[in-house]
MDAnalysis code that builds the backbone (N, CA, C; Angstrom):
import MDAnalysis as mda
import numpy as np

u = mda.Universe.empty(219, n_residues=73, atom_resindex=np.repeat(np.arange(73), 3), trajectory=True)
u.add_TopologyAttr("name", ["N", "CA", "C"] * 73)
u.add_TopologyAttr("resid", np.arange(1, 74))
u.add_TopologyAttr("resname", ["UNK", "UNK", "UNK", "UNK", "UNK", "UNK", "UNK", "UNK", "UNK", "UNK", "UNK", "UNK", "UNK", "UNK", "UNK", "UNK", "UNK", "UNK", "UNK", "UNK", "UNK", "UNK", "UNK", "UNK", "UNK", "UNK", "UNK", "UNK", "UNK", "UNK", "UNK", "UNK", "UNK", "UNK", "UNK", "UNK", "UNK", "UNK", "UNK", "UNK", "UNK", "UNK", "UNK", "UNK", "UNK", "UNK", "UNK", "UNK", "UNK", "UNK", "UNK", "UNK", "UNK", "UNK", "UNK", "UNK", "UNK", "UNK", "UNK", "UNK", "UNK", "UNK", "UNK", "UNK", "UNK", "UNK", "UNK", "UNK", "UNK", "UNK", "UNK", "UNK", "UNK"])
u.atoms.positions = np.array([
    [50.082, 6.485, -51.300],
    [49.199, 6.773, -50.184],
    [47.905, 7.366, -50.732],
    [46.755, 6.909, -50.135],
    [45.594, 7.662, -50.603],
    [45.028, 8.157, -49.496],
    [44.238, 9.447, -49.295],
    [43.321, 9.816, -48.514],
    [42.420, 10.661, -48.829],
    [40.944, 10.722, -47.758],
    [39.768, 11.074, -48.294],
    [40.147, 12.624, -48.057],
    [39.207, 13.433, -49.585],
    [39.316, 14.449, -49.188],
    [37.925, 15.375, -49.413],
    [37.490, 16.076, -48.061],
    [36.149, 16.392, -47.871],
    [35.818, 17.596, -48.727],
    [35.359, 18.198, -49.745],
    [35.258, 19.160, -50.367],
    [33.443, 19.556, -50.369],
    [33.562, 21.290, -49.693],
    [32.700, 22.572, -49.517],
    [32.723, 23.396, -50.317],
    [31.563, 23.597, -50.666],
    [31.698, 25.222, -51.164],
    [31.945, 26.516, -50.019],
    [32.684, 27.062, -50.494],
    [32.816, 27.439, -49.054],
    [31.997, 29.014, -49.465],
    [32.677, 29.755, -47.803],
    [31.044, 30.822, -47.115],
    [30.715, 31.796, -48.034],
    [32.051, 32.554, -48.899],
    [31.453, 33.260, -50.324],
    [31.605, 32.890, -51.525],
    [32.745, 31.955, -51.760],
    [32.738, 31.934, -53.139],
    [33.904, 30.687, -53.413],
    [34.093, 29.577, -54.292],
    [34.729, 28.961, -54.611],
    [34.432, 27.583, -53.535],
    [35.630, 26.543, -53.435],
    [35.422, 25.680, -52.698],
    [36.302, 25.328, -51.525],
    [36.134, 24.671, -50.538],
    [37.029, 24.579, -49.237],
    [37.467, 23.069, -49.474],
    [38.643, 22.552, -49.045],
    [39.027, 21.095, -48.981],
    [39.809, 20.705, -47.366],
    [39.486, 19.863, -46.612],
    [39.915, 19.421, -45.590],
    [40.277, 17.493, -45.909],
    [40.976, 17.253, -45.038],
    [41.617, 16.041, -45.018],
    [41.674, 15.534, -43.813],
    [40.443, 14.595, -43.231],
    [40.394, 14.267, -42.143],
    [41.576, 13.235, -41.251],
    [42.002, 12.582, -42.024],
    [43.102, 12.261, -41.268],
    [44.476, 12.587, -41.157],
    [44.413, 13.704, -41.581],
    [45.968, 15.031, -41.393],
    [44.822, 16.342, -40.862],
    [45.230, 16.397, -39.497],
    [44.571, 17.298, -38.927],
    [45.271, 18.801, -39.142],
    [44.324, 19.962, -39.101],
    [44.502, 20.836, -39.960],
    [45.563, 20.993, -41.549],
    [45.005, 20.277, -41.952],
    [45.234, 20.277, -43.919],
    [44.053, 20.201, -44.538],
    [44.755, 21.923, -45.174],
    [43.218, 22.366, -45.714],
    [43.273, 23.334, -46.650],
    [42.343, 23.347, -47.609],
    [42.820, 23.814, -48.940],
    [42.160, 24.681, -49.743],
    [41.931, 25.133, -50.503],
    [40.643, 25.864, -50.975],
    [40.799, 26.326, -52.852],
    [40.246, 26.496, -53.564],
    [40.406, 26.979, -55.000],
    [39.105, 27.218, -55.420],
    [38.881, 27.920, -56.623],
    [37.726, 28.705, -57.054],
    [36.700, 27.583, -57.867],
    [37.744, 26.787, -58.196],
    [36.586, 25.617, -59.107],
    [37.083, 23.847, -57.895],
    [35.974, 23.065, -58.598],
    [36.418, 21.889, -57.887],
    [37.746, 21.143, -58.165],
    [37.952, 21.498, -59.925],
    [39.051, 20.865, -60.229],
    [40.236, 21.274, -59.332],
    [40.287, 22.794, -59.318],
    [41.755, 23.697, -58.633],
    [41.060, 23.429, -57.075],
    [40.567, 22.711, -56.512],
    [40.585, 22.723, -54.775],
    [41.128, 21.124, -55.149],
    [40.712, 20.448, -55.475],
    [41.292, 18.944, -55.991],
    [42.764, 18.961, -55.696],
    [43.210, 19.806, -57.190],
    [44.812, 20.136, -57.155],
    [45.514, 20.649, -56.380],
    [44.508, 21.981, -55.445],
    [45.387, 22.187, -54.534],
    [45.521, 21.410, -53.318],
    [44.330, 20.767, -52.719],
    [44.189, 19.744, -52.230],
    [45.549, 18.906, -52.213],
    [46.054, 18.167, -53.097],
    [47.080, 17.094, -53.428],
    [47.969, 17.821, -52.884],
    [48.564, 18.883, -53.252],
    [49.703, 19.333, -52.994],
    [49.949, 19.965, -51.573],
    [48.277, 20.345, -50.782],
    [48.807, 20.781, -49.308],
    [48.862, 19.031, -48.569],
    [48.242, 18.323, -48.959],
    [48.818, 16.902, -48.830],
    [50.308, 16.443, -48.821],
    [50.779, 16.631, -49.617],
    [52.232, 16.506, -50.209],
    [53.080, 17.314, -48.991],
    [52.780, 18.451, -49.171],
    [53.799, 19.672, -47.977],
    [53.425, 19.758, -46.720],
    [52.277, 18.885, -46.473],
    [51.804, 18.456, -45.412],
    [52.732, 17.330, -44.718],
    [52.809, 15.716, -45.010],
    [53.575, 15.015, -45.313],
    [55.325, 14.912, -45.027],
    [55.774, 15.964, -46.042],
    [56.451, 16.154, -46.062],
    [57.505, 17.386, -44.945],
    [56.554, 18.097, -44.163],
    [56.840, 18.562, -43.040],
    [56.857, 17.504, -41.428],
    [56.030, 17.093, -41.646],
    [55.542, 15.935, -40.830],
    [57.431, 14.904, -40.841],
    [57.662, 14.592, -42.191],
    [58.710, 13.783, -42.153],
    [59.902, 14.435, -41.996],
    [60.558, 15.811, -41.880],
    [61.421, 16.810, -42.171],
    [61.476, 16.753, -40.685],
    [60.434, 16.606, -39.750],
    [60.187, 16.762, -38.601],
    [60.541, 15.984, -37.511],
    [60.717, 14.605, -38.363],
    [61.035, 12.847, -37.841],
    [59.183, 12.550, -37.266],
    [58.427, 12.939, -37.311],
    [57.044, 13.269, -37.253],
    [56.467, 11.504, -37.978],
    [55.683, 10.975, -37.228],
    [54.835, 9.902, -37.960],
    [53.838, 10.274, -39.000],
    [53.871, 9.608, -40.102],
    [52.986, 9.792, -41.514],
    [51.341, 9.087, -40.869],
    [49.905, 9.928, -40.637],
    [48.970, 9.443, -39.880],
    [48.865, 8.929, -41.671],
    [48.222, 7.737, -41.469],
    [47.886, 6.575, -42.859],
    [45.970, 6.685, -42.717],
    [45.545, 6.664, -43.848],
    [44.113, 6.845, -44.035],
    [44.222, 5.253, -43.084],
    [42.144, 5.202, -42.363],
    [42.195, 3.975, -42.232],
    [40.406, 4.036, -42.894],
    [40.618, 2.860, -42.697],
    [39.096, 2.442, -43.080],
    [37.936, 3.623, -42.618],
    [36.766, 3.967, -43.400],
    [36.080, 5.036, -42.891],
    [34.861, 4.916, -43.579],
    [33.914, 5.209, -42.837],
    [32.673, 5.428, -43.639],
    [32.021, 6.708, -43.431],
    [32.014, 7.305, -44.979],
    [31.731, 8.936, -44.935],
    [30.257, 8.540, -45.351],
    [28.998, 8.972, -44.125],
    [27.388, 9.179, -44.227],
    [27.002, 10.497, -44.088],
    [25.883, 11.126, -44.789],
    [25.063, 12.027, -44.324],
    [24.338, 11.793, -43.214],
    [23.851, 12.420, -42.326],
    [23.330, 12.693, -41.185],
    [22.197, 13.679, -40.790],
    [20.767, 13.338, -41.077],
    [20.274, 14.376, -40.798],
    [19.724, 14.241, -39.497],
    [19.451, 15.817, -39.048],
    [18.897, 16.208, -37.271],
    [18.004, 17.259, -37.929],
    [17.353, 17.482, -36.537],
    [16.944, 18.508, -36.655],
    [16.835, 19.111, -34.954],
    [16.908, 20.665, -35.300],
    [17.241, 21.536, -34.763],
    [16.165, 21.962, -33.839],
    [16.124, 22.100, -32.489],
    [15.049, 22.787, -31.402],
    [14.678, 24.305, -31.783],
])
């Protein structure tokens, strides 16, 4: 299984990871590599609660990740 995973620096220090198509799975570590890794693994126990659960596995689908700029009033 593969899915996208959105990575922030997050509000003080290190980085944030979310996974848009497993709603709230979300991750965080001090470098990109360790939000990566931890990333995978709240994936995994994510997943794997979901199935413990009899719960449907949501499957990445096709997506197109763009920047977006606005501006603000």
């Amino acid at each position: 299984m593969e899915y996208t995973v959105v990575i922030r620096e997050g509000n003080e220090e290190g980085y944030v990871a979310t996974v848009p198509a497993l709603p709230g799975c979300v991750s965080q570590g001090r470098t990109r590599r360790e939000t990566v890794r931890n990333a995978k693994e709240a994936i995994e126990v994510y997943i794997d609660a979901l199935l413990e659960d009899g719960l449907p596995v949501p499957l990445q689908t096709d997506a197109e990740v763009i920047d977006v700029q606005v501006s603000a009033r």
